[in-house]
N, C-alpha and C positions, 0 to 999 in steps of 0.2 A: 183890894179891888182896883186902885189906881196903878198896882204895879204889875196886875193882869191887863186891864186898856194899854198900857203903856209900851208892853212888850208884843201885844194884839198890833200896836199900831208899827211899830218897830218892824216887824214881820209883815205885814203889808208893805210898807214901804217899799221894803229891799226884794222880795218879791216881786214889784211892780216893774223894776228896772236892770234885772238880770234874767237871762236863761236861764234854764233848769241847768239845776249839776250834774255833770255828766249824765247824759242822757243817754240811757243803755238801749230803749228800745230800736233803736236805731241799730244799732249794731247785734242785733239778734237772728239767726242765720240755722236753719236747717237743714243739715249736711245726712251722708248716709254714715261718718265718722268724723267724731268730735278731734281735735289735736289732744296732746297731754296737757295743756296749759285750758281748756273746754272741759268743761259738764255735759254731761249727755243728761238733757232732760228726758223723762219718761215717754215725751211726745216724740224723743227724737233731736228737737232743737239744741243747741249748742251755744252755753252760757260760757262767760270767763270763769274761770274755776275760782277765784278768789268772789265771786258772787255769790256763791253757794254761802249758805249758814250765817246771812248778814242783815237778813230781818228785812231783806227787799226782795219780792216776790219778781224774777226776772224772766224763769220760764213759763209758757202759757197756761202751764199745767198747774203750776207753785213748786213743783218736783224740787227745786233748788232750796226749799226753807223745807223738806219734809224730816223727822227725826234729828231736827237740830235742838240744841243744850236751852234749854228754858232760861239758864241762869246767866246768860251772857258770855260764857266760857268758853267758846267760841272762837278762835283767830281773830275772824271778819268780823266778830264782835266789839262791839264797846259799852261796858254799863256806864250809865249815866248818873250822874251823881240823885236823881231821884229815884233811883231803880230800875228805870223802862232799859232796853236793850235797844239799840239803832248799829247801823255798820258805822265800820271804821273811816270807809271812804266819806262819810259825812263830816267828819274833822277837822276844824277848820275850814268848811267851804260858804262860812257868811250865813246859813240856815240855823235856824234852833228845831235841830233836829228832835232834842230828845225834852225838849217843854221846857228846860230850864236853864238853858245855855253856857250847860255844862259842856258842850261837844265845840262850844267857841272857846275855854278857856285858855290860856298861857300858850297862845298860837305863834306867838313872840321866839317862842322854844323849840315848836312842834318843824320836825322833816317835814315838807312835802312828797308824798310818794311819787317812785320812777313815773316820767312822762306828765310831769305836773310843775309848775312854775310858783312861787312863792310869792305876792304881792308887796310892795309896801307895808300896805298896811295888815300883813302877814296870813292876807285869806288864802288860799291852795287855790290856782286854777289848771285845767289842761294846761300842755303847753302850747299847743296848736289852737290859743285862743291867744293868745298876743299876738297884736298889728291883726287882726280879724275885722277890724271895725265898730266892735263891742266894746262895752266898759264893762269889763267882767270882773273886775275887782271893784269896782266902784266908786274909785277916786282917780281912773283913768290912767292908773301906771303903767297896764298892757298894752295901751297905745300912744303912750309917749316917746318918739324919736322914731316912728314909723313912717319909711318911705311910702309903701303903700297898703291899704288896709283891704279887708276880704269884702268888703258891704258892695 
């Protein structure tokens, strides 16, 4: 029980003092056709194709998680060492994605995927969040030795 408070309080915390990770709704876009690198949701809208089958509902419809692998087997999958399924793009981004912070481990090792910056303290952020004005890593490495910042 104290090591469920503990990780409860943990999770608030870092929560409190970061943006969301990559925050897709933002960039969700309605075309009359998608690119090849795009999902055509059922509604029409147009997801990044690597969103598809990642256990995060992106189109309006869900169209992007429909007849995906239950077992985690998946690409944009990652099972987590309790079982549960979360994407991949959660990896290393400072969240306990999958309950037991398995999806934080040995982040020391882990690439950051293309267009993503590697922290200090080895969390994965956008790249286009260093010198932003944010501490997006949360020891303030993305904004260290910044002439000037986005805020």
């Amino acid at each position: 029980m104290k090591l469920f408070l503990f990780l409860l309080f943990v999770l608030a915390v870092s929560a409190g003092n970061r943006r969301p990770a990559k925050s897709r709704n933002q960039n969700l876009i309605k075309r009359l056709a998608c690119t090849n690198k795009q999902f055509t949701c059922k509604n029409g809208q147009c997801v990044d194709i690597e969103w598809v089958c990642d256990t995060v509902h992106d189109c309006d419809d869900f169209s992007d998680e429909v007849n995906c692998p239950t077992d985690c087997s998946h690409p944009n999958q990652l099972k987590c060492a309790n079982g549960q399924c979360t994407s991949r793009d959660f990896i290393c981004d400072g969240s306990n994605d999958c309950g037991d912070l398995s999806d934080e481990k040995d982040c020391e090792h882990f690439a950051c995927p293309d267009g993503e910056l590697k922290c200090s303290n080895f969390l994965c952020i956008e790249s286009y969040w260093k010198c932003d004005g944010y501490n997006d890593c949360g020891n303030g490495w993305d904004e260290q030795g910044c002439t000037t910042t986005g805020k």
